[in-house]
C-alpha positions as CSV (number, residue, x, y, z in Angstrom):
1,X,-84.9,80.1,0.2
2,X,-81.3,79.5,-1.3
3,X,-80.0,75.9,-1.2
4,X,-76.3,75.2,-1.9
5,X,-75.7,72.7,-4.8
6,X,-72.4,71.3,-2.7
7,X,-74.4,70.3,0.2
8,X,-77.5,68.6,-2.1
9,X,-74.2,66.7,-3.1
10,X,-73.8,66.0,-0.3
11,X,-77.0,65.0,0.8
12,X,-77.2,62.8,-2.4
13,X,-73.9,61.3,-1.3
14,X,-75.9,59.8,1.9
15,X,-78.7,58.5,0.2
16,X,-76.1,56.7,-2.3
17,X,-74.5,55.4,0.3
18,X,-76.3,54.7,3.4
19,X,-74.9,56.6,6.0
20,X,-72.8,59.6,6.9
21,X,-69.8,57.4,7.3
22,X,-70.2,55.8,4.1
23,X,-70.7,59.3,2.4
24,X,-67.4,60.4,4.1
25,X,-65.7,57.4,3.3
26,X,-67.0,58.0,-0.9
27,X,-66.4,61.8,-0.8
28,X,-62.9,61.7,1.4
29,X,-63.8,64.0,4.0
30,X,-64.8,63.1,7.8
31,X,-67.8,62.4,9.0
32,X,-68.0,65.5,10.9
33,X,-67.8,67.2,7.7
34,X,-71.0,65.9,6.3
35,X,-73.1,65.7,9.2
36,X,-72.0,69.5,9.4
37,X,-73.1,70.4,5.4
38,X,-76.4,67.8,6.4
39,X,-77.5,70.1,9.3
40,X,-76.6,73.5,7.6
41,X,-78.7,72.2,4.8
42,X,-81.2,71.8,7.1
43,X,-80.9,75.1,8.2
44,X,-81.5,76.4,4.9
45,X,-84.7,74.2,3.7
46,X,-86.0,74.6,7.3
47,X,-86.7,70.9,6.8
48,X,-85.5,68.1,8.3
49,X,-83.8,65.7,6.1
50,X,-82.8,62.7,8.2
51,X,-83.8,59.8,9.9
52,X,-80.3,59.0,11.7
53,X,-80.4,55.5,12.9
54,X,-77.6,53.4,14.5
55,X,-76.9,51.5,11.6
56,X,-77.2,54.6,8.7
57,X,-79.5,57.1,7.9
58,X,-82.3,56.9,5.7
59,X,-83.8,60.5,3.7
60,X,-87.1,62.5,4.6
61,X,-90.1,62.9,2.2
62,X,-88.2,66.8,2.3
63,X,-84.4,64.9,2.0
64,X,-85.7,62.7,-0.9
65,X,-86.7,65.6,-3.1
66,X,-83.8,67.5,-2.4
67,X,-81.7,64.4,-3.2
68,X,-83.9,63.6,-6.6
69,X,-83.5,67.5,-7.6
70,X,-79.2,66.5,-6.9
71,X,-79.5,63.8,-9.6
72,X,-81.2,66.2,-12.1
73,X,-78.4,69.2,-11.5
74,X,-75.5,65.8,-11.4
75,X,-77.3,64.7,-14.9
76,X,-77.2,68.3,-16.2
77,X,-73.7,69.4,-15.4
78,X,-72.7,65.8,-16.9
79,X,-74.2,66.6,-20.2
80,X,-73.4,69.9,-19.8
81,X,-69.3,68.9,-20.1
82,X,-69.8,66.5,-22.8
83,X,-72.1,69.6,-25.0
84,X,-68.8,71.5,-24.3
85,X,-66.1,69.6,-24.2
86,X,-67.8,68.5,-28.5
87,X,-67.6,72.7,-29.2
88,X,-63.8,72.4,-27.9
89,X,-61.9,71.3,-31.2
90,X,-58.5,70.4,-28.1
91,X,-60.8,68.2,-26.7
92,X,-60.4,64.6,-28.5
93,X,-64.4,64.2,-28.6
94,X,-63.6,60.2,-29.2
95,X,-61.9,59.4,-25.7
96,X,-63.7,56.9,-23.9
97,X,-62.5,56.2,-20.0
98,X,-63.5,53.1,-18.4
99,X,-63.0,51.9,-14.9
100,X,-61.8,48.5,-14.2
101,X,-59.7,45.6,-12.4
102,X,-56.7,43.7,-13.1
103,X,-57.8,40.5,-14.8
104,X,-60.7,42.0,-16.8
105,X,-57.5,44.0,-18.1
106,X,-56.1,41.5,-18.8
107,X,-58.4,39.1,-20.9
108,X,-60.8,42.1,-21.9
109,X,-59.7,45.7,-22.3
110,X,-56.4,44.9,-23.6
111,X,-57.9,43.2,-26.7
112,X,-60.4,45.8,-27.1
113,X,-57.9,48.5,-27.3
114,X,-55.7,47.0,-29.7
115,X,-58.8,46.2,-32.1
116,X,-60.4,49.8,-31.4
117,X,-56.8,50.9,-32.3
118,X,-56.7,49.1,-36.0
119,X,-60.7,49.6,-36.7
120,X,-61.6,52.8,-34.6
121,X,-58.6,55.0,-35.2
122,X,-60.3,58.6,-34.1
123,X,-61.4,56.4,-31.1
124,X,-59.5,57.0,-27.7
125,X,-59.9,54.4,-24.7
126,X,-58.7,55.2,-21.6
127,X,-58.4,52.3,-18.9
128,X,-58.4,53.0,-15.0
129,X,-57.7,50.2,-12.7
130,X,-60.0,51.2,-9.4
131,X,-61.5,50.4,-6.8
132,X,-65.4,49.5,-7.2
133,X,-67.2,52.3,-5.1
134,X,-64.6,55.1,-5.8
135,X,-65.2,54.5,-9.9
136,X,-69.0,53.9,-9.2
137,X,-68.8,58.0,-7.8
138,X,-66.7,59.0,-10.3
139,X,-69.0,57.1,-13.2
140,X,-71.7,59.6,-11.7
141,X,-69.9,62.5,-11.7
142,X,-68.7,62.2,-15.5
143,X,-65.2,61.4,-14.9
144,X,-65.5,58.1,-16.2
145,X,-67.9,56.5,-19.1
146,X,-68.3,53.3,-18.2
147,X,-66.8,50.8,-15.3
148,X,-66.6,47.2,-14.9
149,X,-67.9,45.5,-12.2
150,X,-68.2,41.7,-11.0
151,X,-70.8,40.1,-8.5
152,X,-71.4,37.0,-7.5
153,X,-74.3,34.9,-9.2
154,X,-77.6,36.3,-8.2
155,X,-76.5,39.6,-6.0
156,X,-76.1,42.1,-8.6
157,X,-79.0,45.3,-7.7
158,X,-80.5,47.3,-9.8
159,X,-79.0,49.7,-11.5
160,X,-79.6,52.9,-9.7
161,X,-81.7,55.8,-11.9
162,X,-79.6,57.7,-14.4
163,X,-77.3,54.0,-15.5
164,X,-77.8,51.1,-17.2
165,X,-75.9,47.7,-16.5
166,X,-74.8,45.5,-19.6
167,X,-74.2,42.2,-19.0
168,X,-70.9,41.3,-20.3
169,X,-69.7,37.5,-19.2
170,X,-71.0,35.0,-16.5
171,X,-67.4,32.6,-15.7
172,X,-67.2,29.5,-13.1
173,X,-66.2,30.0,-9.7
174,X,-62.9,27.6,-10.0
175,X,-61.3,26.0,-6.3
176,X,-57.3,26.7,-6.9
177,X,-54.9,24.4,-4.8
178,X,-51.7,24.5,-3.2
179,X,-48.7,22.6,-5.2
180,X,-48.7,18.8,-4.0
181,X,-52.4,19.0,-2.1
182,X,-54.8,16.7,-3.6
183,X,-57.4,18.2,-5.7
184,X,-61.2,18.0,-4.0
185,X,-63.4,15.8,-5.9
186,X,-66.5,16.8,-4.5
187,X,-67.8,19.4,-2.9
188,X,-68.1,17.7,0.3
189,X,-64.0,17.6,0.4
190,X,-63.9,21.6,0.9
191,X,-65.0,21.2,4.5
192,X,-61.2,20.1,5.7
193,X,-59.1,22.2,3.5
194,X,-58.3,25.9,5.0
195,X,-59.4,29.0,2.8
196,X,-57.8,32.1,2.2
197,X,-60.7,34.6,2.1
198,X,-61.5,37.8,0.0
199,X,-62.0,41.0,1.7
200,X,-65.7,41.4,2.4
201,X,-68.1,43.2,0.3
202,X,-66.1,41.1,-2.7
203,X,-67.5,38.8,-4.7
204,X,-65.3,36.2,-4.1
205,X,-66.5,37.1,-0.6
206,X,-70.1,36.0,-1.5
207,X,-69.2,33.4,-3.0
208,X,-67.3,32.0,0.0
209,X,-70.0,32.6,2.1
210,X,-72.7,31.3,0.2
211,X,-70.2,28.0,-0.2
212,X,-70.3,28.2,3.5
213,X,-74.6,27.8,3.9
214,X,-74.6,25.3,0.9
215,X,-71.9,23.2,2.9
216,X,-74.1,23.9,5.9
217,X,-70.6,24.5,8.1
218,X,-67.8,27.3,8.6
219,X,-65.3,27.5,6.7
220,X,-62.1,27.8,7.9
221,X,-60.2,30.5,6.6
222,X,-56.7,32.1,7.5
223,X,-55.8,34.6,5.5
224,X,-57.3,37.6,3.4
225,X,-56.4,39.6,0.3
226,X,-58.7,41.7,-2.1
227,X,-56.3,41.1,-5.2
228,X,-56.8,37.8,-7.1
229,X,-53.5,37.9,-8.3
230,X,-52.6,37.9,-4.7
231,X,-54.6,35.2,-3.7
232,X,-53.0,33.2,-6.2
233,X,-49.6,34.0,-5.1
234,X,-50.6,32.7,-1.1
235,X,-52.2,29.5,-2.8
236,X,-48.7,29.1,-4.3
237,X,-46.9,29.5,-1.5
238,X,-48.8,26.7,0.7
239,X,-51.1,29.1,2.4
240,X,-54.4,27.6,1.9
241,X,-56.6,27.3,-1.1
242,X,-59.1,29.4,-2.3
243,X,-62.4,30.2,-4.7
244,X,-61.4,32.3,-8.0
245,X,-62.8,33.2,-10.7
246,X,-62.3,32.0,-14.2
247,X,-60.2,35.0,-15.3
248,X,-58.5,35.7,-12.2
249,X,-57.3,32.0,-13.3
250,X,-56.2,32.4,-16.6
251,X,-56.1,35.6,-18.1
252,X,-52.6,35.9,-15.8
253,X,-51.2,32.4,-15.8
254,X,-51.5,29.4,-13.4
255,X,-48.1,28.9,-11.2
256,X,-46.2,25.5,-11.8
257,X,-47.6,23.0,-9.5
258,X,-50.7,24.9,-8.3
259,X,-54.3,22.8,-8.9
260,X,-57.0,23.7,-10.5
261,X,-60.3,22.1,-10.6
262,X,-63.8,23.3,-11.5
263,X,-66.8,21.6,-9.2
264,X,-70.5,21.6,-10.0
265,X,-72.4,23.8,-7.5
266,X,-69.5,26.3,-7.0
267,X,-71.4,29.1,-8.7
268,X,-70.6,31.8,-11.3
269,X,-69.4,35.6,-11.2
270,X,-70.8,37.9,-13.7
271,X,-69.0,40.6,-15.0
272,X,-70.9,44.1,-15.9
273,X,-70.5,46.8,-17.6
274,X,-72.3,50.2,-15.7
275,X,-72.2,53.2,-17.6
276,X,-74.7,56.7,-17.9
277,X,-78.1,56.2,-19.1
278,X,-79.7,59.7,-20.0
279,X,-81.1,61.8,-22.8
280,X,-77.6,62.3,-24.7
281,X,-75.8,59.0,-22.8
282,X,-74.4,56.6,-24.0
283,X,-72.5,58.6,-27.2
284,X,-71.6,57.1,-30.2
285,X,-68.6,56.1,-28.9
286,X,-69.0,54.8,-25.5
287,X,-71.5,52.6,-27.5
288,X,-68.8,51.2,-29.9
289,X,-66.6,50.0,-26.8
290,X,-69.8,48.4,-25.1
291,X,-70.2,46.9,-28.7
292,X,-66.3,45.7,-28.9
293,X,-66.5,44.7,-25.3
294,X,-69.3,42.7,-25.9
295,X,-67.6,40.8,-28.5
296,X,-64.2,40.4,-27.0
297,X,-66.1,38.4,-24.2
298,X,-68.0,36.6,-26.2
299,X,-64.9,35.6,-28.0
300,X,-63.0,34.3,-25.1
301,X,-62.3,30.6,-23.9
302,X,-62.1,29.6,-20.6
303,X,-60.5,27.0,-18.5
Protein backbone atom coordinates (compact mmCIF):
# COMPACT_ATOMS: atom_id res chain seq x y z
CA UNK A 1 0.00 0.00 0.00
CA UNK A 2 1.55 3.51 -0.76
CA UNK A 3 -0.25 6.57 0.72
CA UNK A 4 0.61 10.15 -0.50
CA UNK A 5 1.70 12.49 2.26
CA UNK A 6 -0.19 15.58 0.24
CA UNK A 7 -3.44 13.91 0.38
CA UNK A 8 -3.07 12.83 4.42
CA UNK A 9 -2.73 16.65 4.32
CA UNK A 10 -5.29 16.89 3.11
CA UNK A 11 -7.33 14.62 4.88
CA UNK A 12 -5.95 16.29 8.07
CA UNK A 13 -7.02 19.58 6.59
CA UNK A 14 -10.84 18.16 6.91
CA UNK A 15 -10.68 16.93 10.18
CA UNK A 16 -9.14 20.52 11.33
CA UNK A 17 -11.68 22.10 9.82
CA UNK A 18 -15.00 20.34 9.57
CA UNK A 19 -15.79 19.93 6.16
CA UNK A 20 -14.51 19.85 2.56
CA UNK A 21 -15.54 23.44 2.11
CA UNK A 22 -13.82 24.59 5.11
CA UNK A 23 -10.60 22.64 4.12
CA UNK A 24 -10.78 24.35 0.65
CA UNK A 25 -11.48 27.54 1.98
CA UNK A 26 -7.93 26.92 4.68
CA UNK A 27 -5.88 25.31 1.87
CA UNK A 28 -7.11 27.80 -1.23
CA UNK A 29 -8.08 25.33 -3.58
CA UNK A 30 -11.84 24.25 -4.52
CA UNK A 31 -13.85 22.00 -3.05
CA UNK A 32 -13.67 19.77 -5.89
CA UNK A 33 -10.06 19.60 -5.39
CA UNK A 34 -10.26 18.01 -2.02
CA UNK A 35 -13.11 15.84 -2.33
CA UNK A 36 -10.98 14.54 -5.38
CA UNK A 37 -7.42 13.96 -3.23
CA UNK A 38 -10.24 12.49 -0.29
CA UNK A 39 -11.56 9.77 -2.76
CA UNK A 40 -8.14 8.98 -4.46
CA UNK A 41 -6.94 8.51 -0.96
CA UNK A 42 -9.52 6.24 -0.56
CA UNK A 43 -8.51 4.45 -3.38
CA UNK A 44 -5.29 3.87 -2.07
CA UNK A 45 -6.07 2.71 1.74
CA UNK A 46 -9.01 0.77 0.22
CA UNK A 47 -10.74 2.29 3.22
CA UNK A 48 -13.32 4.60 3.50
CA UNK A 49 -12.49 7.68 5.27
CA UNK A 50 -15.64 9.74 5.52
CA UNK A 51 -18.84 10.22 6.95
CA UNK A 52 -20.08 13.18 4.60
CA UNK A 53 -23.00 14.79 6.21
CA UNK A 54 -25.01 17.90 5.08
CA UNK A 55 -23.52 20.03 7.44
CA UNK A 56 -19.53 18.72 7.22
CA UNK A 57 -17.88 15.57 7.43
CA UNK A 58 -16.71 13.84 10.26
CA UNK A 59 -13.35 11.03 9.89
CA UNK A 60 -13.62 7.02 9.95
CA UNK A 61 -11.95 4.83 12.71
CA UNK A 62 -9.59 4.26 9.06
CA UNK A 63 -9.67 8.43 8.39
CA UNK A 64 -8.77 9.10 12.08
CA UNK A 65 -5.52 7.13 11.90
CA UNK A 66 -4.51 8.29 8.82
CA UNK A 67 -5.18 11.91 9.97
CA UNK A 68 -3.28 11.12 13.56
CA UNK A 69 -0.22 9.54 11.47
CA UNK A 70 -0.62 13.52 9.30
CA UNK A 71 0.09 15.20 12.59
CA UNK A 72 3.12 13.04 13.41
CA UNK A 73 4.82 13.56 9.65
CA UNK A 74 3.34 17.69 10.13
CA UNK A 75 5.27 17.50 13.76
CA UNK A 76 8.36 15.86 12.10
CA UNK A 77 8.93 17.92 9.05
CA UNK A 78 8.36 21.03 11.63
CA UNK A 79 11.23 19.99 13.67
CA UNK A 80 12.88 18.76 10.89
CA UNK A 81 13.33 22.72 9.46
CA UNK A 82 14.11 24.12 12.69
CA UNK A 83 17.20 20.99 13.23
CA UNK A 84 18.18 22.47 9.84
CA UNK A 85 17.61 25.69 9.45
CA UNK A 86 20.20 25.71 13.49
CA UNK A 87 23.16 23.76 11.08
CA UNK A 88 22.53 26.72 8.50
CA UNK A 89 24.96 29.49 9.89
CA UNK A 90 22.61 32.14 6.90
CA UNK A 91 19.83 31.21 8.80
CA UNK A 92 19.43 33.86 11.79
CA UNK A 93 18.51 30.92 14.33
CA UNK A 94 16.98 33.88 16.75
CA UNK A 95 14.03 34.99 14.44
CA UNK A 96 10.88 34.56 15.97
CA UNK A 97 7.45 35.22 13.66
CA UNK A 98 4.30 35.78 15.33
CA UNK A 99 0.85 36.18 13.93
CA UNK A 100 -1.30 38.92 14.95
CA UNK A 101 -4.08 41.86 14.70
CA UNK A 102 -3.92 45.46 14.64
CA UNK A 103 -4.45 46.67 18.13
CA UNK A 104 -2.59 43.83 19.90
CA UNK A 105 0.14 45.59 17.52
CA UNK A 106 -0.36 48.33 18.76
CA UNK A 107 -0.36 48.10 22.68
CA UNK A 108 1.65 44.71 22.65
CA UNK A 109 4.13 43.72 20.03
CA UNK A 110 5.39 47.04 19.38
CA UNK A 111 6.67 47.39 22.92
CA UNK A 112 8.00 44.00 22.96
CA UNK A 113 10.03 44.57 19.97
CA UNK A 114 11.63 47.63 20.94
CA UNK A 115 12.58 46.01 24.51
CA UNK A 116 13.68 42.60 22.65
CA UNK A 117 15.62 45.06 20.56
CA UNK A 118 17.72 46.80 23.59
CA UNK A 119 17.82 43.50 25.91
CA UNK A 120 17.69 40.61 23.23
CA UNK A 121 19.91 41.91 20.50
CA UNK A 122 20.69 38.37 18.58
CA UNK A 123 16.84 38.10 18.94
CA UNK A 124 14.73 38.64 15.70
CA UNK A 125 10.80 39.20 15.96
CA UNK A 126 8.97 39.13 13.07
CA UNK A 127 5.14 40.51 13.22
CA UNK A 128 2.43 39.32 10.69
CA UNK A 129 -0.92 41.02 10.85
CA UNK A 130 -3.45 37.99 9.68
CA UNK A 131 -6.30 36.68 9.63
CA UNK A 132 -7.17 34.12 12.60
CA UNK A 133 -7.71 30.74 10.64
CA UNK A 134 -5.11 31.38 7.78
CA UNK A 135 -2.20 32.02 10.81
CA UNK A 136 -3.77 29.15 12.85
CA UNK A 137 -2.61 26.73 9.42
CA UNK A 138 0.37 28.41 8.94
CA UNK A 139 1.27 28.17 13.04
CA UNK A 140 0.90 24.28 12.08
CA UNK A 141 2.82 24.15 9.31
CA UNK A 142 5.94 25.97 10.89
CA UNK A 143 5.63 29.23 9.10
CA UNK A 144 4.87 30.98 12.11
CA UNK A 145 5.92 30.47 15.98
CA UNK A 146 3.36 31.74 17.78
CA UNK A 147 -0.16 33.77 16.93
CA UNK A 148 -2.34 35.83 18.82
CA UNK A 149 -5.76 35.23 19.19
CA UNK A 150 -8.84 36.86 21.08
CA UNK A 151 -12.19 35.12 22.23
CA UNK A 152 -14.87 36.15 23.93
CA UNK A 153 -15.09 35.26 27.81
CA UNK A 154 -15.76 31.65 28.12
CA UNK A 155 -15.53 30.26 24.29
CA UNK A 156 -11.95 29.79 23.91
CA UNK A 157 -11.48 25.49 22.98
CA UNK A 158 -8.92 23.49 23.72
CA UNK A 159 -6.00 23.79 22.31
CA UNK A 160 -5.78 21.14 19.66
CA UNK A 161 -2.82 18.30 20.10
CA UNK A 162 0.66 19.41 19.15
CA UNK A 163 -0.03 23.52 20.78
CA UNK A 164 -0.34 25.09 23.85
CA UNK A 165 -2.43 28.29 24.50
CA UNK A 166 -0.90 30.96 26.98
CA UNK A 167 -3.14 33.21 28.45
CA UNK A 168 -1.97 36.65 27.87
CA UNK A 169 -4.67 39.49 29.08
CA UNK A 170 -8.52 39.35 29.85
CA UNK A 171 -9.80 43.43 28.93
CA UNK A 172 -13.60 44.78 29.42
CA UNK A 173 -15.87 44.65 26.65
CA UNK A 174 -16.41 48.74 26.44
CA UNK A 175 -20.00 50.22 24.59
CA UNK A 176 -18.44 53.17 22.33
CA UNK A 177 -20.97 55.98 21.28
CA UNK A 178 -21.71 58.27 18.56
CA UNK A 179 -20.52 62.10 19.20
CA UNK A 180 -23.57 64.00 20.92
CA UNK A 181 -25.69 60.43 21.80
CA UNK A 182 -26.13 60.11 25.42
CA UNK A 183 -24.09 57.53 27.01
CA UNK A 184 -26.20 54.28 28.35
CA UNK A 185 -26.28 54.00 31.99
CA UNK A 186 -27.47 50.64 32.32
CA UNK A 187 -27.53 47.91 30.50
CA UNK A 188 -31.12 47.97 30.05
CA UNK A 189 -30.57 51.30 27.77
CA UNK A 190 -28.78 49.13 24.95
CA UNK A 191 -32.19 47.78 23.86
CA UNK A 192 -32.99 51.21 21.78
CA UNK A 193 -29.73 52.25 20.47
CA UNK A 194 -28.76 50.54 16.85
CA UNK A 195 -25.51 48.37 16.69
CA UNK A 196 -22.96 48.08 14.19
CA UNK A 197 -22.03 44.35 14.27
CA UNK A 198 -18.74 42.34 13.80
CA UNK A 199 -18.49 39.89 11.23
CA UNK A 200 -19.53 36.54 12.62
CA UNK A 201 -17.26 33.92 13.98
CA UNK A 202 -15.53 37.25 15.79
CA UNK A 203 -15.47 37.85 19.12
CA UNK A 204 -16.91 40.94 19.17
CA UNK A 205 -19.53 38.76 17.35
CA UNK A 206 -20.06 36.64 20.50
CA UNK A 207 -20.11 39.11 22.52
CA UNK A 208 -22.97 40.79 20.76
CA UNK A 209 -24.87 37.92 20.70
CA UNK A 210 -24.44 36.83 24.07
CA UNK A 211 -25.53 40.73 24.93
CA UNK A 212 -28.44 39.80 22.93
CA UNK A 213 -29.75 36.44 25.36
CA UNK A 214 -28.64 38.38 28.53
CA UNK A 215 -30.99 41.39 27.31
CA UNK A 216 -33.45 38.67 26.44
CA UNK A 217 -34.29 40.71 22.85
CA UNK A 218 -32.65 41.43 19.33
CA UNK A 219 -30.54 43.66 18.79
CA UNK A 220 -30.80 45.89 16.24
CA UNK A 221 -27.92 46.15 14.16
CA UNK A 222 -27.11 47.93 10.71
CA UNK A 223 -24.01 47.66 9.70
CA UNK A 224 -20.86 45.21 9.85
CA UNK A 225 -17.15 45.46 9.72
CA UNK A 226 -14.45 42.91 10.97
CA UNK A 227 -11.75 45.74 11.66
CA UNK A 228 -12.09 47.53 15.17
CA UNK A 229 -10.48 50.39 13.88
CA UNK A 230 -13.24 50.40 11.39
CA UNK A 231 -15.92 50.10 13.73
CA UNK A 232 -14.66 52.99 15.40
CA UNK A 233 -14.51 55.05 12.48
CA UNK A 234 -18.71 54.26 11.66
CA UNK A 235 -19.36 54.94 15.45
CA UNK A 236 -17.69 58.35 14.66
CA UNK A 237 -19.47 59.03 11.80
CA UNK A 238 -23.18 58.62 13.45
CA UNK A 239 -23.62 55.11 12.26
CA UNK A 240 -24.64 53.37 15.39
CA UNK A 241 -22.72 52.32 18.43
CA UNK A 242 -21.09 49.38 19.08
CA UNK A 243 -19.24 46.71 21.73
CA UNK A 244 -15.16 47.02 21.62
CA UNK A 245 -12.72 45.85 23.27
CA UNK A 246 -10.45 47.55 25.68
CA UNK A 247 -7.58 47.81 23.21
CA UNK A 248 -9.39 48.27 20.18
CA UNK A 249 -10.26 51.52 22.42
CA UNK A 250 -7.19 52.82 23.37
CA UNK A 251 -4.23 51.38 22.11
CA UNK A 252 -5.25 53.61 18.68
CA UNK A 253 -6.90 56.67 20.14
CA UNK A 254 -10.59 57.65 20.93
CA UNK A 255 -12.10 60.29 18.14
CA UNK A 256 -13.08 63.80 19.48
CA UNK A 257 -16.59 63.59 20.65
CA UNK A 258 -17.08 59.82 20.56
CA UNK A 259 -18.36 58.14 24.15
CA UNK A 260 -17.04 55.72 26.00
CA UNK A 261 -18.48 53.91 28.84
CA UNK A 262 -17.73 50.62 30.53
CA UNK A 263 -21.02 48.69 32.02
CA UNK A 264 -21.05 45.84 34.46
CA UNK A 265 -22.21 42.61 32.85
CA UNK A 266 -20.75 43.50 29.40
CA UNK A 267 -18.14 40.79 29.59
CA UNK A 268 -14.48 40.42 28.82
CA UNK A 269 -12.19 39.28 25.69
CA UNK A 270 -9.20 37.31 26.38
CA UNK A 271 -6.26 37.51 24.40
CA UNK A 272 -4.03 34.28 23.69
CA UNK A 273 -1.09 33.46 22.71
CA UNK A 274 -1.02 29.67 20.57
CA UNK A 275 2.12 28.47 19.64
CA UNK A 276 3.87 24.63 19.02
CA UNK A 277 3.99 22.36 21.79
CA UNK A 278 6.34 19.29 20.95
CA UNK A 279 9.54 17.53 21.92
CA UNK A 280 11.97 20.44 20.77
CA UNK A 281 8.88 23.40 20.78
CA UNK A 282 8.87 26.05 22.19
CA UNK A 283 12.90 27.13 21.67
CA UNK A 284 14.72 29.21 23.67
CA UNK A 285 13.64 31.96 21.91
CA UNK A 286 10.08 31.70 21.16
CA UNK A 287 10.10 31.29 24.99
CA UNK A 288 11.69 34.76 25.65
CA UNK A 289 8.92 36.54 23.56
CA UNK A 290 6.08 34.52 25.44
CA UNK A 291 8.10 35.71 28.52
CA UNK A 292 8.35 39.54 27.20
CA UNK A 293 4.81 39.28 26.04
CA UNK A 294 3.70 38.20 29.16
CA UNK A 295 5.08 41.15 30.88
CA UNK A 296 4.24 43.82 28.38
CA UNK A 297 0.57 42.91 29.15
CA UNK A 298 0.89 42.67 32.45
CA UNK A 299 2.35 46.13 32.30
CA UNK A 300 -0.42 47.80 30.51
CA UNK A 301 -3.26 50.21 31.81
CA UNK A 302 -6.50 50.25 30.59
CA UNK A 303 -9.38 52.59 30.18
Amino acid sequence: MEISTNRLAVLLAVHRAGGVVAAADTLHISPSAVSQQVRQLERECGSRLLHRMPTGATLTEAGRILAETAERIEEELVTARRELAGLDDSVPSGVVRVGTFASAVRAVLLPVLSTLEQVQPGLELIIEEVEERGGLARLRRGELDMVLIERDEHTLPSAPRGMADVPLLDESWLVVVSPGQALPATLADLVRATWIDLAPSTAGAFALDRLERQLGTPLTTRHVADDYDVVLAMVNQGLGCALLPELAVYSGGVPEGVGVVRLPGLGTRQLVVRHRATRTEPGPATRAVLEALLTQAQSLELG
